[in-house]
VEXFI-900478 format. One record per residue (C-alpha): residue number from 0; y negated, z negated, x; residue in three letters. Coordinates in nm, 3 decimals, padded with zeros to 5 digits. Each point is the difference from the previous one (the first is absolute). Layout:
# residues N
<pt NUM,<Y,Z,X>,ALA>;
...
***
This chain:
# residues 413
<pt 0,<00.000,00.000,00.000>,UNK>;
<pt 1,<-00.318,00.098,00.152>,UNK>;
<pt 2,<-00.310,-00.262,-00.002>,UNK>;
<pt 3,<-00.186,00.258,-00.181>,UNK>;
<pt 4,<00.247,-00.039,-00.295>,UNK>;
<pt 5,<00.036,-00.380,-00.016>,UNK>;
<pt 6,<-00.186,-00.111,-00.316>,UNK>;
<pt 7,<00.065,-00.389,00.066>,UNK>;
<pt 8,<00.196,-00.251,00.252>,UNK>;
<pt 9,<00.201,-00.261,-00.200>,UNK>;
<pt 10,<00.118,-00.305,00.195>,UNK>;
<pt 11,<00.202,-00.310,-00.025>,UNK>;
<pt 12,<00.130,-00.309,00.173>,UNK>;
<pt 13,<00.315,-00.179,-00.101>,UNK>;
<pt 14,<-00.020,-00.349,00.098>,UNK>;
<pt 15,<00.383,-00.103,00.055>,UNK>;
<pt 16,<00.221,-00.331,00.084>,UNK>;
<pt 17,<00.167,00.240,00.297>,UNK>;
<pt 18,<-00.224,00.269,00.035>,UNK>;
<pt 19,<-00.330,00.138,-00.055>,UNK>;
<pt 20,<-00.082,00.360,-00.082>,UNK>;
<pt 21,<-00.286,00.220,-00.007>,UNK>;
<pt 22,<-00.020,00.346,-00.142>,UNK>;
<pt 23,<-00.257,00.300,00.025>,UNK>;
<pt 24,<00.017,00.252,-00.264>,UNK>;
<pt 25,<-00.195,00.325,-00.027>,UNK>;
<pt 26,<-00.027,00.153,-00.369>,UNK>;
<pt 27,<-00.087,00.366,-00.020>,UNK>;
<pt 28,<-00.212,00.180,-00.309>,UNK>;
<pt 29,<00.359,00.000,-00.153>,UNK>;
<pt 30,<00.058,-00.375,00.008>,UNK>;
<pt 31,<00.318,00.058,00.256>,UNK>;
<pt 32,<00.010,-00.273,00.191>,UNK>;
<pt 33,<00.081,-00.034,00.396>,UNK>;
<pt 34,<00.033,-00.241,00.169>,UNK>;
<pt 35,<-00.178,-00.030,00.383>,UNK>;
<pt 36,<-00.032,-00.285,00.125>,UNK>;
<pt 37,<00.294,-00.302,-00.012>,UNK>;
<pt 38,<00.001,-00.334,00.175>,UNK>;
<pt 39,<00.284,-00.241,00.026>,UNK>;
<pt 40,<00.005,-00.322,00.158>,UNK>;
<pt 41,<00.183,-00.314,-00.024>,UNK>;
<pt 42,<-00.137,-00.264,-00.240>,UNK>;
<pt 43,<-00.176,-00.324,00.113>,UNK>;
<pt 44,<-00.161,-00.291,-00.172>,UNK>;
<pt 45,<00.205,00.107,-00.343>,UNK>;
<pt 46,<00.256,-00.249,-00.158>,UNK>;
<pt 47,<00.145,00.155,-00.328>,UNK>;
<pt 48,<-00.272,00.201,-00.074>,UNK>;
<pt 49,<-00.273,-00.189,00.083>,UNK>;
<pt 50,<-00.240,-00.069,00.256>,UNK>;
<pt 51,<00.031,-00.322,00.191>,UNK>;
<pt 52,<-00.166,00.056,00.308>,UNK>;
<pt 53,<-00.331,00.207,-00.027>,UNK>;
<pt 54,<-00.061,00.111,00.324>,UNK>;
<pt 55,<00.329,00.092,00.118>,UNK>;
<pt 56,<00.013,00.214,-00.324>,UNK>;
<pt 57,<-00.339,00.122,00.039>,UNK>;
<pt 58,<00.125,00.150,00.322>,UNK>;
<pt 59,<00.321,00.146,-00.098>,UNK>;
<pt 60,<-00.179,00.174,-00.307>,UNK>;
<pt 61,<-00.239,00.153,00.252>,UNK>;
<pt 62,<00.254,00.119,00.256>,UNK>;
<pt 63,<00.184,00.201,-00.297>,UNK>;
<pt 64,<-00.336,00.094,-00.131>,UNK>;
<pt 65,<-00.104,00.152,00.395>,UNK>;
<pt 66,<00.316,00.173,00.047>,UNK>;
<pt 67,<-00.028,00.177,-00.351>,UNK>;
<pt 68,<-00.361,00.090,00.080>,UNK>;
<pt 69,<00.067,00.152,00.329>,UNK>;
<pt 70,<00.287,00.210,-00.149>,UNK>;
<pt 71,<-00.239,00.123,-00.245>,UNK>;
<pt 72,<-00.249,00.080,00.246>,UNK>;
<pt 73,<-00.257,-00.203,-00.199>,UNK>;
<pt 74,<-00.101,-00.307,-00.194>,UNK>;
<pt 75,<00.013,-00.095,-00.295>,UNK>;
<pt 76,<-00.178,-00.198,-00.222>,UNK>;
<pt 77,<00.179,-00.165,-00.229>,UNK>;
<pt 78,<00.343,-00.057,-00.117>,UNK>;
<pt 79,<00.243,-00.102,-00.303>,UNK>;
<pt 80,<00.180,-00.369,00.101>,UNK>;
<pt 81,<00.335,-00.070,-00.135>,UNK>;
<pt 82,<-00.010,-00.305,-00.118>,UNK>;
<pt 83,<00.362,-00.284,-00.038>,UNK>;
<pt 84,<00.150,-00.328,00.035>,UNK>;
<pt 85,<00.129,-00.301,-00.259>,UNK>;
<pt 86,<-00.293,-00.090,-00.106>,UNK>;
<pt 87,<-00.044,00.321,-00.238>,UNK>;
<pt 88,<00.068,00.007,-00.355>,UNK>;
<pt 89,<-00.050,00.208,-00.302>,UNK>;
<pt 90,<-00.018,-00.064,-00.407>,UNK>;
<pt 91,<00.039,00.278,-00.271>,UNK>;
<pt 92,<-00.373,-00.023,-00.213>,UNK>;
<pt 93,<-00.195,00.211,-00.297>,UNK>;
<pt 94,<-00.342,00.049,-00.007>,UNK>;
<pt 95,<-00.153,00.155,-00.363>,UNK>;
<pt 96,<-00.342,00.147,-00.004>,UNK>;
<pt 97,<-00.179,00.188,-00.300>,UNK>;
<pt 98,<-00.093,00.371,00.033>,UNK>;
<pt 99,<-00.308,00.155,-00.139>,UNK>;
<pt 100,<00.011,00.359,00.156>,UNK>;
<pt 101,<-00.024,00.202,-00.301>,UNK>;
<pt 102,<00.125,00.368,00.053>,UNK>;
<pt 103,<00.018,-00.084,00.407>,UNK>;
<pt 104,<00.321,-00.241,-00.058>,UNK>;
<pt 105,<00.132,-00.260,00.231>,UNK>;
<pt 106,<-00.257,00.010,00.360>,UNK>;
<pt 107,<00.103,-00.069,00.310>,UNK>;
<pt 108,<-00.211,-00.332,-00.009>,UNK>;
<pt 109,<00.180,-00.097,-00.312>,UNK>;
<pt 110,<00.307,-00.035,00.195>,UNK>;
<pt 111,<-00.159,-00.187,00.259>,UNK>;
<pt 112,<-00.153,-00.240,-00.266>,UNK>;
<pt 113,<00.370,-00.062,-00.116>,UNK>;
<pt 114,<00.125,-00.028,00.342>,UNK>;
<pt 115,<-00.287,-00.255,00.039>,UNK>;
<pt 116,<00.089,-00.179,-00.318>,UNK>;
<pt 117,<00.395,00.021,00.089>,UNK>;
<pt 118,<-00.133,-00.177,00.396>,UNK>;
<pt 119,<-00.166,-00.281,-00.200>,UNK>;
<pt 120,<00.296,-00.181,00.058>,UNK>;
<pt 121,<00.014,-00.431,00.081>,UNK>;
<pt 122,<00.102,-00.028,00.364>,UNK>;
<pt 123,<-00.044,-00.268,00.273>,UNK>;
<pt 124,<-00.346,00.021,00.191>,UNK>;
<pt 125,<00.228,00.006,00.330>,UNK>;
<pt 126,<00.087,00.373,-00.150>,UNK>;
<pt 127,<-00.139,00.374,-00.029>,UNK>;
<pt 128,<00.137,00.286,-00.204>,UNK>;
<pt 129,<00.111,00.252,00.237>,UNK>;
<pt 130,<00.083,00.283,-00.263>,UNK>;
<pt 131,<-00.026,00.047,-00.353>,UNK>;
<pt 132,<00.212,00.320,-00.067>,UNK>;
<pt 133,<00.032,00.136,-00.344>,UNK>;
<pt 134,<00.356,00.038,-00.117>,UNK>;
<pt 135,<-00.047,00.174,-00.366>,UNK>;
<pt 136,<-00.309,-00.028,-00.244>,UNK>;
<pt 137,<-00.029,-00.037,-00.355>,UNK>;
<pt 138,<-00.195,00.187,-00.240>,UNK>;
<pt 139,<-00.109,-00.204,-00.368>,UNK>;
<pt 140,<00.352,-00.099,00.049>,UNK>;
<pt 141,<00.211,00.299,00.071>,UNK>;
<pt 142,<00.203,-00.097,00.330>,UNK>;
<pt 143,<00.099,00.208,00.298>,UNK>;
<pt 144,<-00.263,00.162,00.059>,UNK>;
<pt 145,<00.012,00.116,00.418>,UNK>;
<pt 146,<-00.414,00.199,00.052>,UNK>;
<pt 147,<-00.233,-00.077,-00.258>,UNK>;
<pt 148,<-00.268,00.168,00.092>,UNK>;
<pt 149,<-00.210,00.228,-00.237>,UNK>;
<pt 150,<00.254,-00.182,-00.289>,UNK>;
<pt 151,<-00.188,-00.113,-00.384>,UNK>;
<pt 152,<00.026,-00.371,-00.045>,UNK>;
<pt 153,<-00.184,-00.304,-00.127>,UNK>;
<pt 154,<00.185,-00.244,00.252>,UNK>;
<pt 155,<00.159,00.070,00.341>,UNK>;
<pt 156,<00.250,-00.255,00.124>,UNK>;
<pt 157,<00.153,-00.007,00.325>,UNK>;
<pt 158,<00.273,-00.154,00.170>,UNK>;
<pt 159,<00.012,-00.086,00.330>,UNK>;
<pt 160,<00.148,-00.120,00.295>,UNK>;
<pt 161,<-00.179,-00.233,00.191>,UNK>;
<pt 162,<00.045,-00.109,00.398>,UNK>;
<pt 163,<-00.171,-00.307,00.103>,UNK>;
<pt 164,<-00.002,-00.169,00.360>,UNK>;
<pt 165,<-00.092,-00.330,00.196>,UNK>;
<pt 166,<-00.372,00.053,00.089>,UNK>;
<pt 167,<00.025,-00.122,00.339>,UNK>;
<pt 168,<00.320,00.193,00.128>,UNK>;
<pt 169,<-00.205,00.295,-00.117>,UNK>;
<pt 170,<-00.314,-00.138,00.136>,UNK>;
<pt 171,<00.173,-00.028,00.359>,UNK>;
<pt 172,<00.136,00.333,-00.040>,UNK>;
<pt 173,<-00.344,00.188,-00.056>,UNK>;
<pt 174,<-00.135,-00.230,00.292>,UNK>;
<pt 175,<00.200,00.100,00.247>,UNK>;
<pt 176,<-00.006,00.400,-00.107>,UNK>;
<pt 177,<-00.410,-00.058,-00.025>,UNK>;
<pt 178,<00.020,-00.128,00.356>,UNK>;
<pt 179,<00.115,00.322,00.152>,UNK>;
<pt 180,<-00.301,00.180,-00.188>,UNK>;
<pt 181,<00.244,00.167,-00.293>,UNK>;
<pt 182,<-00.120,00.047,-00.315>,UNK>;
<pt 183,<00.218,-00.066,-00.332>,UNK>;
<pt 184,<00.037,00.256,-00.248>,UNK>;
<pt 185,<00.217,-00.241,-00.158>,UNK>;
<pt 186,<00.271,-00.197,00.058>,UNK>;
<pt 187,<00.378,00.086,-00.184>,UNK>;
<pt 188,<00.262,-00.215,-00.068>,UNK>;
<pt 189,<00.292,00.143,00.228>,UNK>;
<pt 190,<00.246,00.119,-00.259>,UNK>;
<pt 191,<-00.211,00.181,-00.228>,UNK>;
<pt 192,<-00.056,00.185,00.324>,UNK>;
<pt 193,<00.355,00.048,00.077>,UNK>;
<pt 194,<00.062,00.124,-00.340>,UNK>;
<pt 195,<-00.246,00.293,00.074>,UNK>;
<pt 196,<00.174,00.126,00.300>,UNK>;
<pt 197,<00.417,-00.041,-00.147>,UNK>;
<pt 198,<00.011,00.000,-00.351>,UNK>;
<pt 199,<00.039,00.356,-00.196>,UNK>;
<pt 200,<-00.187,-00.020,-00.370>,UNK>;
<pt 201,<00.341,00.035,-00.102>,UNK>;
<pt 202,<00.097,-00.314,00.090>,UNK>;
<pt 203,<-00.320,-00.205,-00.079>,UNK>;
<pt 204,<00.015,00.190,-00.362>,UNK>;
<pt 205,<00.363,-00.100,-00.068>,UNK>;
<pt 206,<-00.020,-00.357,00.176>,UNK>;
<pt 207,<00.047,-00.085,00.382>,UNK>;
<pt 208,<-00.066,-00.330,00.196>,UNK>;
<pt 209,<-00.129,00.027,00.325>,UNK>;
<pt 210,<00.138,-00.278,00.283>,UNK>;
<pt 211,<-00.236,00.052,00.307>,UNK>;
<pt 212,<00.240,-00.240,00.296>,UNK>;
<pt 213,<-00.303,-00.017,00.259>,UNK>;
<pt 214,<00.013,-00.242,00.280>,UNK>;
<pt 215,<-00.106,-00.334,-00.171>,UNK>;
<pt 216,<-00.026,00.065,-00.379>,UNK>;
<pt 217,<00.206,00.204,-00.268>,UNK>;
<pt 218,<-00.250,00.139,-00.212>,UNK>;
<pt 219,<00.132,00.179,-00.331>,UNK>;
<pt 220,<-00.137,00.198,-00.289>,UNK>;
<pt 221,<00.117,00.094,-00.302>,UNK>;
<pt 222,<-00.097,00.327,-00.169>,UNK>;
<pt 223,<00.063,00.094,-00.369>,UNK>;
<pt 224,<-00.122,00.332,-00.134>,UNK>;
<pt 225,<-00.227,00.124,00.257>,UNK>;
<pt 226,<-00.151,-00.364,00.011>,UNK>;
<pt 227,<00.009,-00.344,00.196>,UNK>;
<pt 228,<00.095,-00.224,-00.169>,UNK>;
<pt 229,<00.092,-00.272,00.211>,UNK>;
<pt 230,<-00.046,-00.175,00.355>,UNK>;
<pt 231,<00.114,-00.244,00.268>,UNK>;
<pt 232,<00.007,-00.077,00.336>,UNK>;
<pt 233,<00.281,-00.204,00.110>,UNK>;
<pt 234,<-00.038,-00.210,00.344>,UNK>;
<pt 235,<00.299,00.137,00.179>,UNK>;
<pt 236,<00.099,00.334,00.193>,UNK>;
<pt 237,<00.143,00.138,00.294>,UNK>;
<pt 238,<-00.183,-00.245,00.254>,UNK>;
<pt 239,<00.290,-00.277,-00.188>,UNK>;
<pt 240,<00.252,00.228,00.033>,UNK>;
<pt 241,<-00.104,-00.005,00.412>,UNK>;
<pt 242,<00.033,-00.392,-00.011>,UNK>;
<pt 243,<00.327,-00.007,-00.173>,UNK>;
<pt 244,<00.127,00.232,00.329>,UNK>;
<pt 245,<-00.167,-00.241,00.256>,UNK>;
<pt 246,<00.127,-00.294,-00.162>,UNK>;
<pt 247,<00.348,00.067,-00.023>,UNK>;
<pt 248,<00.039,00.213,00.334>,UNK>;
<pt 249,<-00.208,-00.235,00.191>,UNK>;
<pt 250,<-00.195,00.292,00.133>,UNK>;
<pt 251,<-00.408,00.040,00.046>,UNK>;
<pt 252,<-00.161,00.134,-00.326>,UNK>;
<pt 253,<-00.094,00.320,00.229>,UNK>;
<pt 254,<00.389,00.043,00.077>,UNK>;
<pt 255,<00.094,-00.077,-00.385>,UNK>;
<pt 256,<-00.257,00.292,-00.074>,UNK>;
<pt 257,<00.145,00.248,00.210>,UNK>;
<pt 258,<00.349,-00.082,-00.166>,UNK>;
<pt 259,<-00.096,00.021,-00.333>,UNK>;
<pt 260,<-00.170,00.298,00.060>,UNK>;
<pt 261,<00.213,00.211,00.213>,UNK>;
<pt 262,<00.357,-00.164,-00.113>,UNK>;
<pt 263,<-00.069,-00.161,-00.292>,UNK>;
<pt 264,<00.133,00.083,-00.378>,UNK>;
<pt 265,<-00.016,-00.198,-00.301>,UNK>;
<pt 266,<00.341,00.039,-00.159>,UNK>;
<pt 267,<00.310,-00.123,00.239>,UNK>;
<pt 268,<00.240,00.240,-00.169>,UNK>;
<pt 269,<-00.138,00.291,00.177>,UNK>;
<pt 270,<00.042,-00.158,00.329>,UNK>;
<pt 271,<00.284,00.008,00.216>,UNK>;
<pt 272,<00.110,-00.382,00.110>,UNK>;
<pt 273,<00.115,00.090,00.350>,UNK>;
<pt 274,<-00.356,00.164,00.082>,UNK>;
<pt 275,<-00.118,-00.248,00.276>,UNK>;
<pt 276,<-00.339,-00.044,00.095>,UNK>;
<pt 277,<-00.136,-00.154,00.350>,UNK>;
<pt 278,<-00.277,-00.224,-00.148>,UNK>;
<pt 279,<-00.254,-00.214,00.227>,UNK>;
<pt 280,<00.023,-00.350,-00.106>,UNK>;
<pt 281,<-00.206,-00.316,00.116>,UNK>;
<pt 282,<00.025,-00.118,00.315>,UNK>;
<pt 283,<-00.042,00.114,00.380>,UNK>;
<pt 284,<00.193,00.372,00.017>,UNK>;
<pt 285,<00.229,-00.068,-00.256>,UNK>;
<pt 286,<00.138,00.216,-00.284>,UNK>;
<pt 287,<00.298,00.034,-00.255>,UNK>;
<pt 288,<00.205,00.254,-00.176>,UNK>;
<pt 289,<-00.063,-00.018,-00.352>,UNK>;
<pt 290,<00.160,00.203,-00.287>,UNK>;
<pt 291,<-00.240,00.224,-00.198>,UNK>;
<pt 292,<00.198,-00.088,-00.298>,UNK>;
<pt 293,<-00.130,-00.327,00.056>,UNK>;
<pt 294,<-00.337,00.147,00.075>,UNK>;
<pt 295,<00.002,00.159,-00.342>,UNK>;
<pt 296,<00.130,-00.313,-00.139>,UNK>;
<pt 297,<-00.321,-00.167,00.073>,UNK>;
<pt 298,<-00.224,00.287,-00.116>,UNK>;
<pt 299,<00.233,00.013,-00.289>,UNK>;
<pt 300,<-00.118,-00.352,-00.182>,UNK>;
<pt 301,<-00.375,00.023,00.061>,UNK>;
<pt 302,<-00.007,00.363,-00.155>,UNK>;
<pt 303,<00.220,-00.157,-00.295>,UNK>;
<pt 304,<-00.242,-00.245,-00.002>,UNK>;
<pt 305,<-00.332,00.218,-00.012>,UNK>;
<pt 306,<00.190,00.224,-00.310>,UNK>;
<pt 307,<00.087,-00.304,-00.161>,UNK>;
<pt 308,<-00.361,-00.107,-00.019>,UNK>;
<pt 309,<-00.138,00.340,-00.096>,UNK>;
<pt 310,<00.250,00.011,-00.276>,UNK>;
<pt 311,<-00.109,-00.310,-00.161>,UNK>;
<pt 312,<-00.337,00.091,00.079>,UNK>;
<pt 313,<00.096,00.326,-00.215>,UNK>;
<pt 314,<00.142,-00.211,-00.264>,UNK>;
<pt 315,<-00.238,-00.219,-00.007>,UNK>;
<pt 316,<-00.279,00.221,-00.111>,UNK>;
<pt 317,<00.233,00.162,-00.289>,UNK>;
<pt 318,<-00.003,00.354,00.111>,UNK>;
<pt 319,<00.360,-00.046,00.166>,UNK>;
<pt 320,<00.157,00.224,-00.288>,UNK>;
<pt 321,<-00.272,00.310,00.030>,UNK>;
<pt 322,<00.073,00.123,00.347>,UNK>;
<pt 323,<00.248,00.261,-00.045>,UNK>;
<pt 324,<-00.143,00.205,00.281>,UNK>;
<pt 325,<00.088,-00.359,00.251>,UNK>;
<pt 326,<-00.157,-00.095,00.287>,UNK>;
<pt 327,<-00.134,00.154,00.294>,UNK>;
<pt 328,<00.018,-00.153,00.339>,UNK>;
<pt 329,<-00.277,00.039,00.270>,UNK>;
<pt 330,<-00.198,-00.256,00.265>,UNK>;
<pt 331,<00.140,-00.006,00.357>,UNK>;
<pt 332,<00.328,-00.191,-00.106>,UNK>;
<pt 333,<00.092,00.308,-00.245>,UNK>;
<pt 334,<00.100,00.200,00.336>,UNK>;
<pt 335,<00.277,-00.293,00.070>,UNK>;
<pt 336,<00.343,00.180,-00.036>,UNK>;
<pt 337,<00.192,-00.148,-00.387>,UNK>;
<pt 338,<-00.291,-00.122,-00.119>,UNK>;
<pt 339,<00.055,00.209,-00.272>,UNK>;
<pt 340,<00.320,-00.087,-00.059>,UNK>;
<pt 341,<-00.067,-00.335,-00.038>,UNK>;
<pt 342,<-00.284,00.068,-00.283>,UNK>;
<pt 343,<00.215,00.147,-00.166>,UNK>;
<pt 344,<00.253,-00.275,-00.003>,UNK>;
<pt 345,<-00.241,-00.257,-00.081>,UNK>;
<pt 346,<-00.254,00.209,-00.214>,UNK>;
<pt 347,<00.284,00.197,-00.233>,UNK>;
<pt 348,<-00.272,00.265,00.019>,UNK>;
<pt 349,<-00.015,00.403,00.145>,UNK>;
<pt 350,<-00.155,-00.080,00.328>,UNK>;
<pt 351,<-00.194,00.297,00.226>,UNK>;
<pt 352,<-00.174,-00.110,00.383>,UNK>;
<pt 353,<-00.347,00.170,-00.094>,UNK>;
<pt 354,<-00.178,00.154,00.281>,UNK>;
<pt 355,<-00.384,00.164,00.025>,UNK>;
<pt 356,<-00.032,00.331,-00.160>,UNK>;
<pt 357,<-00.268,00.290,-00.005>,UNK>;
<pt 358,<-00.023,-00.052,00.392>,UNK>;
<pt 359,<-00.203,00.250,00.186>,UNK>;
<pt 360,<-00.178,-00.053,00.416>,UNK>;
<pt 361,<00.153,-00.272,00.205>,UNK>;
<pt 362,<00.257,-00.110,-00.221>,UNK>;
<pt 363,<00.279,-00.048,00.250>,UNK>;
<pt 364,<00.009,-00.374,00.014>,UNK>;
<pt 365,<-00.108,-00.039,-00.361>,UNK>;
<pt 366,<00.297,00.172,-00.217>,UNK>;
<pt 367,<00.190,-00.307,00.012>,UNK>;
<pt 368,<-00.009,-00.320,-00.245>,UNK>;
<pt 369,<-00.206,-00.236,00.191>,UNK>;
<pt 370,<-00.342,00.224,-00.046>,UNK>;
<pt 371,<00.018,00.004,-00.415>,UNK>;
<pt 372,<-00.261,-00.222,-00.022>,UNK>;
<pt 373,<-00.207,00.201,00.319>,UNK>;
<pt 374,<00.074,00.307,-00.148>,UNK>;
<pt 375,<-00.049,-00.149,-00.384>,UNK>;
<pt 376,<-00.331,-00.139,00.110>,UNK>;
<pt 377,<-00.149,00.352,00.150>,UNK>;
<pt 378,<00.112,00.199,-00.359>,UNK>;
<pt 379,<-00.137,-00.309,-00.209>,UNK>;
<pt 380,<-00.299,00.085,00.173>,UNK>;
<pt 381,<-00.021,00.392,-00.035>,UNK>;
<pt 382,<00.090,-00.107,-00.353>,UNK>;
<pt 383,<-00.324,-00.178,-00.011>,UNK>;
<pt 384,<-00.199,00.292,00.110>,UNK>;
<pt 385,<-00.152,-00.261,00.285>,UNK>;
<pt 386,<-00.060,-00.008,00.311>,UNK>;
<pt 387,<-00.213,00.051,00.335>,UNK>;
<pt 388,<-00.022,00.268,00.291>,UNK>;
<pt 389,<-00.130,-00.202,00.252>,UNK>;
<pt 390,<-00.168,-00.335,00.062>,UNK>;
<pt 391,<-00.320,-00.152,00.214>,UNK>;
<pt 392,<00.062,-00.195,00.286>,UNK>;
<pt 393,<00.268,-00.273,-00.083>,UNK>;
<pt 394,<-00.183,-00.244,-00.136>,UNK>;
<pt 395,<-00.231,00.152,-00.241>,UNK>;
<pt 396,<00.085,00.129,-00.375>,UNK>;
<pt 397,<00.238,-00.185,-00.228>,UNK>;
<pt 398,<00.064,00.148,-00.359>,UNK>;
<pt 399,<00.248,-00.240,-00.203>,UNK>;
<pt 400,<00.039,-00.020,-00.378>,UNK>;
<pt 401,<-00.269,-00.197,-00.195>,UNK>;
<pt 402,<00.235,-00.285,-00.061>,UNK>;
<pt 403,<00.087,-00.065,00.352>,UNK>;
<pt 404,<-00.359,00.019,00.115>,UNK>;
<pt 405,<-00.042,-00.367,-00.128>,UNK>;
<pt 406,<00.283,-00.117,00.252>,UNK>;
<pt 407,<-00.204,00.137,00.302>,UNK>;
<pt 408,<-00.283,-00.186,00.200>,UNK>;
<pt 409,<-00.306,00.215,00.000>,UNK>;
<pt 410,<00.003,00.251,00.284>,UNK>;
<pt 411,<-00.352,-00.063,00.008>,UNK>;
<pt 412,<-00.094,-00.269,00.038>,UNK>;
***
């Protein structure tokens, strides 16, 4: 794509347990996206999706931010943040409004007025609303109604689905972001982002749950014709899985890592007990032969564990009998070999690994599960019709949505 034809530069950052990821995408006068610039680095001061040392995140955000940029060839100025971690939550609301449009019908600021009224919602001044995302509308009372727009009515109700978070984690989050001189566009929960880059309309019209396994949180979402209509984030992933190895092998978490990773697999049937491994253990030089049967053994009862959650989680919110197009897998610990076996055990549900589609640039490294929510995060944002070319010297500019702004100390002053 020539510079000539690039229209607009669409970024992100995805703000992991494990990892953090930065993405560059151009969009032509089509709206094709490529992407440019990518920058992957190991995670630091994040614990399950949240920030608990500033500075050390601060400077891990900014190394995957640099490495993007100079990929790209350019700054930019602002990005979309993924956005996790336990302390997220969501509630199913309805907001009602009256319309008085004439011949003009339902308005676009009618919908935000019911949106507005469906936000009005009691929660704890520790909280924000993240999202407030329209799931069907309702027209003097007939139901199902997907676009409204240009539609005769006297009353327009809406129902909604709507995301709230703990101020502070979110607070910490934009600080350490602002400190590296990135704007906000806005900041996504992380599986309404991986949604966008693995789920066909198929699926989210027929009913599909999404299970996102990242490093220290299992984030699901459940879509119901074409909608969300429910979220979680559960405080447990692959980084558990990790400790489980080091625990029972008596091996450094590094070493457990590299097992899981290269000879790891989550259901024991598929693994051969006389396949040995040379393992380091703890102590000066010395090491042990362990089975890999055993090694799956191991991996075997925390991924039992994780599916047993998400399927009471599932339960739980009453959708567990309108999903007949099951679950799809992604987040770093989808790539772990039986995984999807197991889900399927547990889950008694079709099961697919979903990985990024509609990939075009420097996609190598990204057509794999762990970048969903990277790759979700740079389509939620063409989506949007957002984003900025370039940027001032880091620092300067910050554009953020008007309810965040309040969260922010004044650049100033």
């Amino acid at each position: 794509m020539r510079r000539e034809q690039v229209e607009r530069v669409v970024a992100c950052v995805d703000v992991g347990t494990s990892k953090i990821c930065t993405l560059i995408g151009e969009v032509d006068q089509s709206d094709d996206l490529r992407i440019v610039g990518v920058g992957i680095v190991p995670s630091r001061g994040i614990r399950k999706g949240v920030v608990v040392n500033v500075q050390e995140a601060t400077d891990a955000i900014l190394a995957s931010v640099e490495r993007a940029e100079r990929l790209a060839g350019y700054e930019i100025e602002s990005a979309y943040v993924g956005l996790a971690g336990a302390h997220i939550s969501s509630i199913n609301s309805r907001g009602a409004v009256a319309i008085n449009r004439g011949e003009r019908g339902v308005q676009p600021s009618d919908i935000e007025r019911a949106l507005d009224a469906a936000r009005a919602i009691p929660i704890p001044y520790n909280r924000q609303v993240l999202h407030a995302i329209p799931r069907s509308y309702i027209l003097d009372g007939d139901d199902g109604v997907r676009d409204p727009l240009g539609m005769q009515a006297y009353r327009l109700e809406v129902e909604a689905h709507i995301i709230t978070g703990a101020t502070t984690s979110i607070q910490n989050l934009v600080k350490c972001v602002q400190a590296t001189g990135l704007g906000i566009e806005a900041l996504i929960l992380e599986p309404l982002a991986s949604g966008e880059a693995v789920l066909t309309d198929v699926e989210r019209e027929m009913g599909v749950a999404l299970v996102d396994i990242g490093g220290g949180t299992t984030d699901i979402a459940v879509f119901i014709e074409g909608s969300i209509w429910h979220t979680v984030v559960l405080p447990i992933g692959g980084e558990q899985i990790t400790h489980d190895i080091a625990v029972g092998l008596r091996t450094p978490f590094s070493t457990a890592e590299e097992l899981k990773i290269k000879y790891g697999n989550a259901c024991p049937r598929n693994v051969q007990v006389e396949d040995l491994l040379e393992v380091t253990v703890f102590g000066e030089g010395d090491s042990q032969k362990v089975s890999r049967h055993f090694l799956a053994q191991i991996i075997e009862a925390r991924v039992e564990e994780i599916f047993e959650l998400v399927h009471q989680e599932i339960k739980r919110s009453g959708y567990d009998g309108l999903l007949p197009a099951g679950i799809v897998l992604c987040g770093g610990s989808a790539d772990l070999a039986g995984i999807r076996d197991v889900a399927r055990d547990v889950l008694g549900l079709p099961v697919r690994i979903g990985v990024p589609h509609n990939l075009r640039g420097l996609v190598d490294a990204l057509g794999r599960p762990a970048y969903a929510t990277s790759v979700g995060l740079l389509h939620w944002g063409l989506r949007r019709d957002l984003g900025q070319v370039t940027r001032p010297p880091r620092g300067e500019g910050f554009k953020i949505l008007d309810w965040l702004k309040a969260l922010l100390p004044d650049r100033s002053a």
